[in-house]
C-alpha positions as CSV (number, residue, x, y, z in Angstrom):
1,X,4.5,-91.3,63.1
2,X,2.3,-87.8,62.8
3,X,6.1,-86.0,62.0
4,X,7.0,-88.5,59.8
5,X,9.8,-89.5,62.1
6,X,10.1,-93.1,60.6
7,X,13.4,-94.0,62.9
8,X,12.4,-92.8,65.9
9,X,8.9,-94.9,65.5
10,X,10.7,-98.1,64.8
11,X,12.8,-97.7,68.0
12,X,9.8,-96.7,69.9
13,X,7.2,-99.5,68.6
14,X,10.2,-102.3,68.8
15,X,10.9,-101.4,72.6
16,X,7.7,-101.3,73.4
17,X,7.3,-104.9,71.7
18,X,10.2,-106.4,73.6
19,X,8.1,-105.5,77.0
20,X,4.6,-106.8,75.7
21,X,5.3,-108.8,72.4
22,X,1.5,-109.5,71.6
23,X,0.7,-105.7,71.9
24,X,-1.4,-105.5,68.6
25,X,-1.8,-102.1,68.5
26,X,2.6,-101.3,68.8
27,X,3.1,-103.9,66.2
28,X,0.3,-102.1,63.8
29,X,2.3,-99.0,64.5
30,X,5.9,-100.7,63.7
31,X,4.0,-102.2,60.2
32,X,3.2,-98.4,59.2
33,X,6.2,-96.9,60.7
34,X,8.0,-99.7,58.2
35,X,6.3,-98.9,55.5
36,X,6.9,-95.3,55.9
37,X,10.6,-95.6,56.1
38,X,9.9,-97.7,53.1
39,X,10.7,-101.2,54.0
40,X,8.0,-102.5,52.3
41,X,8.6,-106.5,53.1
42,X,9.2,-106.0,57.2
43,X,6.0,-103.8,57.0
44,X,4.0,-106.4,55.1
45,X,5.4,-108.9,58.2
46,X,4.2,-106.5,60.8
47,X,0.9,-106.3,59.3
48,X,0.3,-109.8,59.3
49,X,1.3,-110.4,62.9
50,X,-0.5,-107.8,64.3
51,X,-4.0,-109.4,62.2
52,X,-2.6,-112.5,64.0
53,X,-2.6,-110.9,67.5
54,X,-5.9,-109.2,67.1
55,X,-8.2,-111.1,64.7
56,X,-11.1,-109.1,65.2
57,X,-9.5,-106.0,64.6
58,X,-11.3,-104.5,61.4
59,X,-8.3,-101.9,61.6
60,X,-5.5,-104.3,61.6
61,X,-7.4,-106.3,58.9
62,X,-8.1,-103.5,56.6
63,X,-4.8,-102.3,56.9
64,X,-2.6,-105.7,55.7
65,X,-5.1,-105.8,53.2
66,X,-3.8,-102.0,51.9
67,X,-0.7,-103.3,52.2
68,X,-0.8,-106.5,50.2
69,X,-2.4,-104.5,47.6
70,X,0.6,-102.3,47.4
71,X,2.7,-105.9,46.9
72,X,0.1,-106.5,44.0
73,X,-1.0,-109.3,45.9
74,X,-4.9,-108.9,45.0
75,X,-5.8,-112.3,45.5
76,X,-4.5,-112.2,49.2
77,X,-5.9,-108.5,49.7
78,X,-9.7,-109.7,48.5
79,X,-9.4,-112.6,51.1
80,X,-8.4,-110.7,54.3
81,X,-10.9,-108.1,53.5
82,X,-13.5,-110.8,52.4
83,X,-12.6,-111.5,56.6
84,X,-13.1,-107.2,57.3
85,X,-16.5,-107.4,56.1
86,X,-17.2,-110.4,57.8
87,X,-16.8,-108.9,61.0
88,X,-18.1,-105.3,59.6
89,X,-20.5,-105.6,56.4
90,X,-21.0,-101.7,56.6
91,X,-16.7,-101.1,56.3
92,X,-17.2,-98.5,53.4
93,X,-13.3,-98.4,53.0
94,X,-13.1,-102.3,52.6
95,X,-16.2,-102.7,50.3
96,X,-14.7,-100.0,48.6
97,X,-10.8,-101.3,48.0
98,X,-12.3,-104.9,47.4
99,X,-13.8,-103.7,44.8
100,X,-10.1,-102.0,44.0
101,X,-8.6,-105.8,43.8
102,X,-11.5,-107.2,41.7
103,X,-11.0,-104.3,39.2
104,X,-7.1,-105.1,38.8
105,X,-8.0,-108.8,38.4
106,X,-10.4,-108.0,35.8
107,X,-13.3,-108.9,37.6
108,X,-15.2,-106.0,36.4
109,X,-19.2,-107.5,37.0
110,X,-18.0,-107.7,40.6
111,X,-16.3,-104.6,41.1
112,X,-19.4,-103.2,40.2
113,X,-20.9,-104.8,42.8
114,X,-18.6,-103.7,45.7
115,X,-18.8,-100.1,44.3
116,X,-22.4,-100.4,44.5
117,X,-22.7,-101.7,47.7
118,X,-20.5,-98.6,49.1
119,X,-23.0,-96.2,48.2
120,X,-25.5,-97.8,49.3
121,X,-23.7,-97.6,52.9
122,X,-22.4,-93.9,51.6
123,X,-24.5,-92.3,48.6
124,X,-21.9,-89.1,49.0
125,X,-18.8,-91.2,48.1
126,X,-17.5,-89.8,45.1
127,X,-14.4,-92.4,44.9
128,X,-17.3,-95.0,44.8
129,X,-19.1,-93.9,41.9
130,X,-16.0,-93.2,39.8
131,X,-14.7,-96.9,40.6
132,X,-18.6,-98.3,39.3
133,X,-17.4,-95.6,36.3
134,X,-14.8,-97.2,35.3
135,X,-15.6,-100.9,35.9
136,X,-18.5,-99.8,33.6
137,X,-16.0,-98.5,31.3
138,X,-14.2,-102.0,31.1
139,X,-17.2,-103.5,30.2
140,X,-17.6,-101.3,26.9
141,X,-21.1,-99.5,28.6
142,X,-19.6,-96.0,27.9
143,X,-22.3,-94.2,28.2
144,X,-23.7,-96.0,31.8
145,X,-19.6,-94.8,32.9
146,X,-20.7,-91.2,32.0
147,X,-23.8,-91.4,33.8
148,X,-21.7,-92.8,36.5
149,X,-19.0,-90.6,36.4
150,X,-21.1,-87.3,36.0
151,X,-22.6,-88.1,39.9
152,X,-18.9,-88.4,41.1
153,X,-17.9,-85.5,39.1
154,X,-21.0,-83.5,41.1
155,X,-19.6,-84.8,44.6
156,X,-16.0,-84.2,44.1
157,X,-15.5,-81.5,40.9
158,X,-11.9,-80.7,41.4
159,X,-10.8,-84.2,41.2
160,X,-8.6,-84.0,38.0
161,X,-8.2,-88.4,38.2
162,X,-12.2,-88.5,37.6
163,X,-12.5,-85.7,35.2
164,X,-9.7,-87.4,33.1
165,X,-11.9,-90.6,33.0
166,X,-14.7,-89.3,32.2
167,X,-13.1,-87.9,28.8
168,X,-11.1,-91.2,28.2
169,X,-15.6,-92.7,28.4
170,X,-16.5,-90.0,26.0
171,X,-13.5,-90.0,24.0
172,X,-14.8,-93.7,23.2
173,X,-18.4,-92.5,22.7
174,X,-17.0,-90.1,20.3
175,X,-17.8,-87.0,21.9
176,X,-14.6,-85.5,20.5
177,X,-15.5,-82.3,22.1
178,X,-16.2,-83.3,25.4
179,X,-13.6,-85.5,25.9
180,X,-11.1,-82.6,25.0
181,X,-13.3,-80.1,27.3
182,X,-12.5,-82.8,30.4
183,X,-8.9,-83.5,29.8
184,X,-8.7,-79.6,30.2
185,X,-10.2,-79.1,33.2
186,X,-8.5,-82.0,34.5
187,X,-4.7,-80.9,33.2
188,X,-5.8,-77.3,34.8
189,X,-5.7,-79.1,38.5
190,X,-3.2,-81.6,38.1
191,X,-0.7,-80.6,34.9
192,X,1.5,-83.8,36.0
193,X,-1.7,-86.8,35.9
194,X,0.2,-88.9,33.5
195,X,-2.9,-91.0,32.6
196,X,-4.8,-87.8,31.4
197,X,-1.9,-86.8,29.2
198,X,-1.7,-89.9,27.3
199,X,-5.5,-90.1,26.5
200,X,-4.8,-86.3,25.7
201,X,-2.5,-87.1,23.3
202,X,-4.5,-89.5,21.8
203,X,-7.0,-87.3,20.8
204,X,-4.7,-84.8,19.5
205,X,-3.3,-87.8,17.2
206,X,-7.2,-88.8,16.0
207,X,-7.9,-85.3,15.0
208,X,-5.0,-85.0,13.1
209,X,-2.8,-82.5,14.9
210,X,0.7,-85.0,14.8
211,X,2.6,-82.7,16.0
212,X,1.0,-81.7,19.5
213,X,0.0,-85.2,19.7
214,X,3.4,-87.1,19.3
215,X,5.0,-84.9,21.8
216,X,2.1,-85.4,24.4
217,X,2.7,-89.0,24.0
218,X,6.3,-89.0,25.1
219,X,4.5,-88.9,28.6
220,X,3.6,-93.3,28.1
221,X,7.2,-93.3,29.3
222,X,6.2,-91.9,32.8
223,X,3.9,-95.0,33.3
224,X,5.0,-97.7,35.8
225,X,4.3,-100.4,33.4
226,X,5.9,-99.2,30.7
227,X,10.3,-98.8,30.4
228,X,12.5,-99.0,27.5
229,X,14.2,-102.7,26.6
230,X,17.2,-103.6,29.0
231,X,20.2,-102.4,26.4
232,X,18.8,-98.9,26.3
233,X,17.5,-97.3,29.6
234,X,21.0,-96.6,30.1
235,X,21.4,-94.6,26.6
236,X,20.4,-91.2,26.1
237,X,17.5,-90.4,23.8
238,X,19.1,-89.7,20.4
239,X,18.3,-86.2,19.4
240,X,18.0,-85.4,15.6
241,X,20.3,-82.5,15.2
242,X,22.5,-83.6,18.2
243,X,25.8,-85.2,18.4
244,X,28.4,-86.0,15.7
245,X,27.7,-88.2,12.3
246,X,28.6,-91.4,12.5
247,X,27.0,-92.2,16.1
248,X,25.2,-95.7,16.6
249,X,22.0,-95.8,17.5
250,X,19.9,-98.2,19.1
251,X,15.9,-98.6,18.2
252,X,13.7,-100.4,20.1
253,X,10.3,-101.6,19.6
254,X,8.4,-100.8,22.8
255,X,4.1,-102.0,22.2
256,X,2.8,-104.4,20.1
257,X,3.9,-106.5,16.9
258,X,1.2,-103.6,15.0
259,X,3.3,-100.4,16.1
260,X,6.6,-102.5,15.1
261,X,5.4,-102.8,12.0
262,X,4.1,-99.6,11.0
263,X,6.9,-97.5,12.9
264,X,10.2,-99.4,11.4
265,X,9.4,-96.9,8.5
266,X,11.5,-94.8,10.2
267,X,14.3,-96.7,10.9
268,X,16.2,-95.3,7.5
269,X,15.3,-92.2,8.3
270,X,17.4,-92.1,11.5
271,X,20.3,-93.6,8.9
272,X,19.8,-91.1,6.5
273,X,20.5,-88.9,9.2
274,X,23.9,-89.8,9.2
275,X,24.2,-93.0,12.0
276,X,24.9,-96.6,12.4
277,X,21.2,-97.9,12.7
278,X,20.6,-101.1,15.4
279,X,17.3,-102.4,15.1
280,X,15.9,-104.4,18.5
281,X,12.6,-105.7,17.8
282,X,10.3,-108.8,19.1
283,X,11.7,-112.0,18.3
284,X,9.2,-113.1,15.8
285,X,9.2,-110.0,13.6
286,X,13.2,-110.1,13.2
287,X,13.1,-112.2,9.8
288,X,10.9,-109.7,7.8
289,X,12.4,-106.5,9.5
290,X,15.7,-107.6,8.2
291,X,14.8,-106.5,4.6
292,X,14.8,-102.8,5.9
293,X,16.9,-100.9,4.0
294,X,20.0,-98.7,5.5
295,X,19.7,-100.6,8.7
296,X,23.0,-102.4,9.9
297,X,21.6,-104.6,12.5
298,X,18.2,-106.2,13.2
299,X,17.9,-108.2,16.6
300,X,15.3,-109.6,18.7
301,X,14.5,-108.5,22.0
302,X,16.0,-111.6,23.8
303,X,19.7,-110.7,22.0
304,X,22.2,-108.3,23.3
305,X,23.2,-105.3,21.3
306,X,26.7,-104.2,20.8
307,X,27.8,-101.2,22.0
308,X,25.7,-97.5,21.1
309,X,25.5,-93.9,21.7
310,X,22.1,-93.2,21.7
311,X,18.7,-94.8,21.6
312,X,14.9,-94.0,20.7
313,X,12.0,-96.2,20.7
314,X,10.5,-96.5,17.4
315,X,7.4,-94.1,18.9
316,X,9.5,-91.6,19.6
317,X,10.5,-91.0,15.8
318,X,7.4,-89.4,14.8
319,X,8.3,-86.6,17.4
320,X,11.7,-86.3,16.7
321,X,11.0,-86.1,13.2
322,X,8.3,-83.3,13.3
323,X,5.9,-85.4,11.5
324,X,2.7,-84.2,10.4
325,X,0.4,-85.2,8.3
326,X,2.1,-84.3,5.1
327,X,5.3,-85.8,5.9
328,X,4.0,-89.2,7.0
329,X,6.5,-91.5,5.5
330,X,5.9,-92.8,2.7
331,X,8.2,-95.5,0.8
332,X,6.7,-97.7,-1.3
333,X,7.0,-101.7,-0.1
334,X,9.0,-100.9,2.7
335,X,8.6,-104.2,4.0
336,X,9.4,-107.4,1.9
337,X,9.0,-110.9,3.3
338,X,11.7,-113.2,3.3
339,X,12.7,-114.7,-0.4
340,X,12.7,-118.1,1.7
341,X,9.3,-117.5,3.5
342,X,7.3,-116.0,-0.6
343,X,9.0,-119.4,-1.8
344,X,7.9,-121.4,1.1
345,X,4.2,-120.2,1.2
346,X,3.9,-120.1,-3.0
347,X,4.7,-123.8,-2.6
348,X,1.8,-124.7,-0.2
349,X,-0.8,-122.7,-2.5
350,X,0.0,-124.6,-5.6
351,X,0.0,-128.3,-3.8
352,X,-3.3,-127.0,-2.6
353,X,-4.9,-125.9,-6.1
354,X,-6.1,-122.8,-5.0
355,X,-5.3,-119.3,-4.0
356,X,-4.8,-119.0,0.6
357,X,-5.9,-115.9,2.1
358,X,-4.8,-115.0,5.1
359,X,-6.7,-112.7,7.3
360,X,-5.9,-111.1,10.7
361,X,-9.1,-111.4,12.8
362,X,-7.0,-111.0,16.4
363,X,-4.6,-109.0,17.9
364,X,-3.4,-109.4,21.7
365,X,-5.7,-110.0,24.3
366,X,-3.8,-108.1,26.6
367,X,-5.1,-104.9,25.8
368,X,-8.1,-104.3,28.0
369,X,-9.8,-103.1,25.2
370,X,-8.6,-105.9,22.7
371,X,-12.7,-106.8,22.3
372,X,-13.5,-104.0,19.9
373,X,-10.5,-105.1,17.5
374,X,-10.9,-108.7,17.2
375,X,-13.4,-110.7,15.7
376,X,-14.7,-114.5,16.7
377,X,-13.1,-117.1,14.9
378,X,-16.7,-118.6,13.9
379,X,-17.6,-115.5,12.3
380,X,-15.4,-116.9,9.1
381,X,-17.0,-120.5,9.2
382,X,-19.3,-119.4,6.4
383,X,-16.3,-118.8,4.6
């Protein structure tokens, strides 16, 4: 296992099974020496059966739950090391990837606690503090996460993942400088943190400098969670100046209804440019996108494109445009609802007597952030 001999391990931990098959401590071994080779599901097997054959092992416990956290399985994790501390309330490591699960599940108060209680066992622990950090940073206490974060920062200064988060905290408290002064020092050690470059980016875009900060943001793609729709991750990007007239080109929306909106603007431009523009958007937004002018085909996300050359989600276009902030653009009314939908809704306000206003007091809740956007219904009961 210490060369990294995956293989060899397996053989070794299996024969050694086959003489004493409730040998906890070869099965343990054949769970990590699994996961190593990366056969995630037999290791996740192993774990479990060597947690069977020794129940009071706070090893074999803490390690199946590591490994059902890797399967994303934080409900199962917080429950087998729920059982760790049981045996051991003083397991630094378990208090510590508890806390781990309840931050993923969004169950920030109590993350809080499980970071707190690991430095109370171990004050030094920088990972602790930055965890409290940014569970404190969920919870919209900004300043608290700074305060949090500086102590980790103290313990543990070249630790680009902490200094990153502490400029994503003051980046929200609007300490402009300071944020940009940490996602510095944090780029210098690790130039490939992917999280860092997109706050980074984000910056750049607030203050204005498009250019830096569109390119920077081409690094969302390099985020697990985030991939293009189906029909294009096997397209090359489309490149401006690249590749004959008359290609076919496949946009995608990629984030929220919001970015849809406000990015289709560009979707001429990429006709003007001399190609066959397909449009593939969220369901819902494909009736008003389909007044866009110069744009062949507008689909929804659930439909299946025909065939294209080249694709680019509608975030990229800013970049591969060059777009700064005098060549935003600008056409007037690019969007026009429906003739069916003005008739529709113009119908309903004169049966009602009175003018409707409509007014966007929500966007998604999926955003972790999503609080600082949207506004309580009751707030408009006054009007």
């Amino acid at each position: 296992l210490r060369q990294a001999r995956f293989g060899a391990a397996i053989d070794d931990c299996r024969r050694a099974l086959s003489i004493a098959p409730d040998f906890a401590d070869a099965m343990l071994n054949l769970a990590a020496a699994l996961q190593g080779a990366g056969r995630t599901d037999e290791a996740l097997a192993a774990y479990r059966r060597a947690s069977e054959l020794a129940p009071h092992s706070t090893d074999a416990g803490f390690q199946l739950g590591l490994a059902l956290q890797d399967a994303n399985d934080h409900v199962g994790a917080m429950d087998v090391l729920r059982r760790v501390l049981a045996i051991s309330p003083d397991h630094v490591d378990a208090l510590v990837q508890r806390g781990v699960s309840l931050h993923v599940l969004r169950r920030y108060d109590e993350a809080i606690e499980y970071a707190e209680a690991a430095i109370a066992c171990q004050p030094e622990l920088a990972v602790a503090h930055s965890n409290k950090a940014l569970a404190l940073h969920l919870l919209f206490r900004d300043a608290e996460a700074v305060a949090c974060f500086d102590r980790a920062i103290a313990l543990a200064p070249d630790d680009a993942a902490i200094l990153g988060d502490r400029g994503f905290s003051k980046f929200c408290l609007g300490d402009y400088a300071g944020a940009e002064s940490d996602y510095r020092s944090s780029l210098a050690l690790d130039p490939e943190r992917v999280l860092t470059r997109l706050n980074h980016s984000l910056y750049l875009l607030l203050q204005g400098r498009l250019v830096e900060g569109f390119s920077a943001y081409d690094w969302r793609w390099r985020l697990s969670d985030r991939s293009p729709l189906p029909a294009a991750r096997s397209l090359p990007l489309w490149q401006r100046e690249a590749g004959p007239k008359g290609q076919t080109i496949l946009l995608h929306a990629e984030q929220g209804f919001g970015d849809t909106i406000q990015f289709s603007r560009y979707a001429p431009l990429v006709a003007h440019s001399g190609a066959r523009v397909i449009l593939q958007v969220q369901n819902a937004l494909v009736p008003l996108l389909r007044c866009l002018p110069d744009v062949a085909v507008v689909l929804g996300e659930s439909e299946t494109p025909p065939p294209c050359d080249a694709q680019a989600g509608l975030m990229d276009l800013p970049r591969i445009f060059g777009t700064d902030l005098s060549s935003i653009p600008r056409p007037d009314a690019y969007l026009v609802p429906p003739a069916a939908s003005r008739a529709k809704w113009r119908q309903n306000s004169r049966a009602r007597g009175r003018p409707r206003v409509g007014v966007a007091w929500r966007g998604s809740t999926i955003p972790a952030r999503d609080k600082l956007r949207s506004i309580d219904f009751e707030a408009f009961s006054s009007l």
